[in-house]
C-alpha positions in Angstrom: -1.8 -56.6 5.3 -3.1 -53.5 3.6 -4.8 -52.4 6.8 -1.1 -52.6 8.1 0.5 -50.9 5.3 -2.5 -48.2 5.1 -2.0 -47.3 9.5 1.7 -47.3 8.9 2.0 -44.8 6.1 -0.4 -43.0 8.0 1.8 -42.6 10.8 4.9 -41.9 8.7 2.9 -39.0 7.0 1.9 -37.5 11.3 5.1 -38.1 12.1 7.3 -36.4 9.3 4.6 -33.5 9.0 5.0 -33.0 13.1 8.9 -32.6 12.4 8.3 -29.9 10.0 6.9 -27.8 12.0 9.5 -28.1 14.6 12.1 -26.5 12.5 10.1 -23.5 11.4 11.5 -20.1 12.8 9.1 -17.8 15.2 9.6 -14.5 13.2 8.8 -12.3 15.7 9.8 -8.4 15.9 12.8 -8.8 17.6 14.0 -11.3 15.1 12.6 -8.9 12.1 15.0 -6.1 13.5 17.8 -8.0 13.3 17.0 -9.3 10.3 16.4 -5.9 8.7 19.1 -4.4 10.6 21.6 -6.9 8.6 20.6 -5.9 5.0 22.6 -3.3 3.7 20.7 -0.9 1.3 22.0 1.4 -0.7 19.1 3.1 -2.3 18.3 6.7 -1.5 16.4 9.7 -3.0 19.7 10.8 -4.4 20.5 7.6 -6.7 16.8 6.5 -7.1 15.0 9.2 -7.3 14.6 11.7 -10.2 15.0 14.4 -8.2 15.9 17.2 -10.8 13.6 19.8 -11.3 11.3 22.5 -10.3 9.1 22.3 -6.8 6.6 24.6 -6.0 3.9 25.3 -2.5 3.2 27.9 -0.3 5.3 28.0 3.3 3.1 29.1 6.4 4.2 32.7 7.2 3.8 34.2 11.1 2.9 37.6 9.5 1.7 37.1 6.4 -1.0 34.8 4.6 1.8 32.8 3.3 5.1 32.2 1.3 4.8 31.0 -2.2 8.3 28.8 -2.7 9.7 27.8 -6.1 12.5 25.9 -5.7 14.3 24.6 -8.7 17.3 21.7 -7.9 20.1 21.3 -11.0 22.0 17.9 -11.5 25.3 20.1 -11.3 24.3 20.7 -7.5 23.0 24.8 -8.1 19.9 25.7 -6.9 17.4 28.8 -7.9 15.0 29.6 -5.2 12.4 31.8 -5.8 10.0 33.4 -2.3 6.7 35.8 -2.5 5.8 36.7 0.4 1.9 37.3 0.5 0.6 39.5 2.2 -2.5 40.8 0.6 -4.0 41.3 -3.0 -2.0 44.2 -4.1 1.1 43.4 -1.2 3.4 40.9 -2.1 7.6 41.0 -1.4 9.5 38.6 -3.7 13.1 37.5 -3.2 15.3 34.9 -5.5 18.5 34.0 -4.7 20.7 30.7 -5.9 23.5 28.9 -4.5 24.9 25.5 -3.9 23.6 22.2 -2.2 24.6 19.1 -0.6 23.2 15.7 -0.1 23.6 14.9 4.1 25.5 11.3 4.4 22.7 9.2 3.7 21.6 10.9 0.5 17.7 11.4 2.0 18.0 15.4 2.5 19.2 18.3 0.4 20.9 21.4 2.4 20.6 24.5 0.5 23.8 26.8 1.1 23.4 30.2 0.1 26.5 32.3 1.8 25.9 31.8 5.7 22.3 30.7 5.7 21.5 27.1 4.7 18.1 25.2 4.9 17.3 21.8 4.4 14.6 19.9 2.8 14.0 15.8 2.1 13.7 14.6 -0.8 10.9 12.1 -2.2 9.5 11.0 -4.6 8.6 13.9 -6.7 8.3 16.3 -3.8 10.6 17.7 -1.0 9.9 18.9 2.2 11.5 21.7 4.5 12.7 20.7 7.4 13.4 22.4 10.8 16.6 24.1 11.9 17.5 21.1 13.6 16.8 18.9 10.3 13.7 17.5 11.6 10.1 17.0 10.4 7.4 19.5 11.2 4.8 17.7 12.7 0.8 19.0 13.6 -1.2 21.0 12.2 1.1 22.6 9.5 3.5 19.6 8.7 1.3 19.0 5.0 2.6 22.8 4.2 5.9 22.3 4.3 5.7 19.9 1.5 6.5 21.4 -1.9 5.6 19.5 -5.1 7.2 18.9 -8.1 6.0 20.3 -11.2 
């Protein structure tokens, strides 16, 4: 009788542990992109991030042996931008200039407005970086100098 009851639990355990793995879900990537494409996420760089402050690096130049940028963003939307041009030990050109900025729709990038020229730069986490014309990454060789860091 034991032997009886022992074989049958036995079986009971197979066959309810054999129906638990039917009902598991393959997560594959498909699956995972509409999963992810279904959670609505409203963090960004401008409501999480302390983005406030001063950000400083040195932009490649064509004709010069760079551009050191200082960039300081204000949480009433003004900007001071500050741009010496390097072109040797004793040769340098600096410009500042401030203006307004705006966060693009999705509150990842700052654009810059300063009369008719505007430039662009995402924002993370306590750096931004400038972006193309076309509000795109640079990528090769140079990408890492685009990147100014936050002091």
């Amino acid at each position: 009788m034991k032997k009886t009851l022992f074989v049958f639990g036995i079986a009971m355990i197979t066959l309810v542990g054999c129906k638990n793995e039917e009902k598991k879900q393959v997560i594959n990537a498909e699956t995972m992109d509409e999963v992810v494409s279904d959670v609505v996420d409203e963090h960004n760089s401008q409501n999480s991030l302390d983005w406030s402050g001063v950000y400083e690096g040195t932009l490649p130049c064509a004709d010069c042996e760079g551009i050191k940028t200082v960039i300081e963003l204000k949480e009433d939307n003004t900007y001071t931008i500050s741009q010496t041009y390097l072109k040797g030990p004793e040769n340098t050109e600096e410009f500042k200039n401030n203006g307004t900025f705006s966060w693009d729709e999705a509150g990842l990038k700052v654009i810059l407005k300063n009369g008719e020229e505007t430039s662009q730069y995402k924002v993370g986490e306590n750096q931004i970086t400038m972006l193309n014309a076309n509000g795109e990454m640079t990528e090769g060789e140079l990408a890492d100098f685009y990147i100014l860091k936050k002091k």
